[in-house]
Phi, psi and omega in degrees: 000140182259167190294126176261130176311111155289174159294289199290009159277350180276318221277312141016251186335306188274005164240343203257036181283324185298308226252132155306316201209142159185142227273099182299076199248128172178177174325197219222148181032035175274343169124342172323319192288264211325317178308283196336311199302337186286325173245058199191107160289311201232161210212093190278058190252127216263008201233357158277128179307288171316278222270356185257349168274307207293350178251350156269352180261345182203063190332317209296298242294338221253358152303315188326342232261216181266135135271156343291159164244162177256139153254132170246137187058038167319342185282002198274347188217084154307341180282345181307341192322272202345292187322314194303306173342270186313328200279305237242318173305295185310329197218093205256059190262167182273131198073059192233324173214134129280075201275077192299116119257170193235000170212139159248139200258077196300305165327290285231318191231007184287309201290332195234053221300317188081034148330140182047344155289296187254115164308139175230106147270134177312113150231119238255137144005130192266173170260190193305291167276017150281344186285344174059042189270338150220209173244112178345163149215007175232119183264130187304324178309293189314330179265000194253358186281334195087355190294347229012110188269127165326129180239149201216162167141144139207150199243174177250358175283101232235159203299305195296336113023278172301322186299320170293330162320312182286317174304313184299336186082163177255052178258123187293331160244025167252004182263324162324315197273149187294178200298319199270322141011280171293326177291324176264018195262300247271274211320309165314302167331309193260324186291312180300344162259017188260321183243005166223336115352285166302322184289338170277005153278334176131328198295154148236110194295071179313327175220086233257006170278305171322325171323292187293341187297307189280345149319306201294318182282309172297331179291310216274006174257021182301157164049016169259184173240039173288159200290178173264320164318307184306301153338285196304321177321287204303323179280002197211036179305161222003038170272133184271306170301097182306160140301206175242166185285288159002273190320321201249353194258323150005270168319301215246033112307347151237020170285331171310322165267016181245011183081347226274339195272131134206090194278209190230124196267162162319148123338092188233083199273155155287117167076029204260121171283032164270177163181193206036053171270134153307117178264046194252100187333173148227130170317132167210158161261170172305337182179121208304002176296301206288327188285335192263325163290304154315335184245033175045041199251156178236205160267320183293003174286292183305333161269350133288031171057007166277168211075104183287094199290164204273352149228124175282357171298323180290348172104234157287169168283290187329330167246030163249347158267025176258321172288342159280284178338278219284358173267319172312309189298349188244332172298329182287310189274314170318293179353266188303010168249022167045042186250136176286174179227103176226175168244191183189121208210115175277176204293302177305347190074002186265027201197103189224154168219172176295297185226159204211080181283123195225129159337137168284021156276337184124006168271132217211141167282153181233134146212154208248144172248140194209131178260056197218165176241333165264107194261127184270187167289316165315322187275358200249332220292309176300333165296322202259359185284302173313328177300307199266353196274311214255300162083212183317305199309310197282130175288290180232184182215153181201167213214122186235111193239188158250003187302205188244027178199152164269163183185167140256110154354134148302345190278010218037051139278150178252164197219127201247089146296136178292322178325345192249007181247120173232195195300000000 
């Protein structure tokens, strides 16, 4: 099968002739192993029993090994941090180690973080145009210049389309397979980290249905900012008895370190005439697959309007789960253009915008998600409230649809089929 070009491979190139060592960080079948593997003469794998006693009775052997090398699944031996750590201080010359997880063993590194030493990238699922389903024709690097550049493009890609995506995954050997295949690689996937993952963090699952209950509830809180309380309600209906609070901060602290979490954080600018903002994340899992799965959803669920979000105010599942694709498809690429990803939401609600990529000067792209093929004035109105709000700092405003065509407005937001967003 051939290797299809990940995003963190541009992200590679440009680091790692530089960087001694870097620490590959994200979920169980995303594709890390195999990336590594493309720049890595020796092959460390700590998830093999045999090589994972013999490297716990003696982290140093594995300077001994081929450079560069991949240590794979390191967390399973936390003392190699160290070894590298110390190994890279003496000889900091660049591409000497690669290090894959699917956890991070926080207790195991926080005191020796390898700040300036070990380098960390996110990888992520792939998107849309790692999937290699057309050719992109409007690139985030362009919207991120501020020229607001003429957006061109048209796509055949149609709400069913998108839908199928979202059920397919971005796990690169599990999107390949046919559906009930893929329904049970999904299910298998979340149990197993649920009853062999966590407990290999260190957690002890007393009840590993609450565990999944409360998955379940967070899936159906894709792309909202409900409370965590709220969550936990949802995960416990008619219970008198609560869990504890403890207990749910718990869950989604190693779910968390299991990569499986990845919400989106609030907006927060330095030195912004905004104020009164909310700080409350939206919610996402790793890929909008594991969620349309925890809530039993197909494409035919989803394109009959079924499935019920933990808030019904938010609108279909189908489009909060249109809005997790498309926050993957923009986490990625922002990634390698060295950009945060947040959303912005005032306290009161009269006011959102989806996702807010913002430049390390400080400077921010704005885009709006619309499970529409046609976009009105009525979908632009937080665009254009942030425009007047904001002035020069917004580079651009843009509209992310399912419709067949990139455009501009005349007031200029640009309107985005995602299929049509690449790097």
């Amino acid at each position: 099968m051939a290797y299809l070009r990940r995003t963190v491979d541009t992200e590679l190139d440009e680091l790692f002739d530089d960087v001694p060592a870097i620490a590959i960080d994200g979920p169980k079948a995303v594709g890390k192993t195999t990336t590594a593997q493309h720049r890595a003469e020796g092959t460390l794998r700590l998830d093999d029993p045999a090589t994972r006693s013999v490297t716990q009775a003696d982290p140093s052997t594995i300077l001994l090994r081929n450079r560069p090398l991949l240590v794979d699944e390191w967390q399973h031996v936390p003392a190699v941090w160290d070894v590298i750590r110390h190994s890279v201080d003496d000889d900091p010359h660049g591409g000497q180690f690669l290090l894959a997880g699917s956890a991070t063993p926080y207790e195991q590194t926080r005191q020796h973080s390898g700040a300036g030493r070990i380098g960390r990238l996110r990888m992520r699922p792939m998107t849309l145009q790692e999937r290699q389903l057309t050719e992109p024709t409007v690139s985030l690097a362009d919207l991120l210049t501020g020229r607001r550049p003429a957006l061109q493009g048209d796509s055949r890609f149609g709400l069913p389309e998108y839908v199928e995506e979202i059920v397919a995954s971005g796990f690169p050997a599990i999107r390949t397979m046919r559906e009930r295949a893929r329904r049970f690689a999904i299910d298998s996937y979340l149990r197993n980290a649920v009853d062999k993952d966590v407990p290999e963090q260190g957690f002890a699952v007393r009840r590993p249905e609450a565990m999944m209950a409360w998955l379940r509830a967070y899936a159906a809180a894709t792309s909202t900012t409900a409370s965590y309380s709220q969550i936990l309600d949802a995960a416990t209906p008619g219970q008198a008895q609560k869990p504890a609070r403890s207990t749910a901060d718990s869950y989604r602290g190693v779910l968390a370190s299991l990569w499986l979490l990845d919400p989106v954080p609030a907006w927060f600018p330095s030195g912004s005439v905004l104020n009164r903002l909310g700080s409350s994340p939206k919610h996402h899992l790793a890929d909008p697959a594991l969620a349309a799965n925890l809530l039993g959803l197909d494409a035919s669920n989803l394109l009959n309007a079924e499935g019920t979000p933990l808030d019904p105010a938010s609108g279909t599942m189908l489009g909060s789960l249109f809005e997790s694709l498309v926050t993957l498809c923009v986490r990625v690429p922002a990634q390698a253009h060295e950009c945060q990803v947040h959303h912005l939401r005032t306290r009161n609600g009269d006011h959102e915008v989806d996702l807010v990529v913002e430049r390390r000067d400080g400077r921010i792209l704005a885009l709006e998600v619309k499970l529409a093929s046609t976009i009105t004035d009525r979908d632009v109105k937080h665009l254009n409230w942030l425009q007047e709000e904001l002035g020069p700092k917004l580079l651009d405003a843009v509209v992310i649809s399912t419709g067949p065509q990139a455009y501009r407005r005349p007031d200029g937001i640009g309107v985005v089929p995602l299929v049509l967003l690449g790097l």
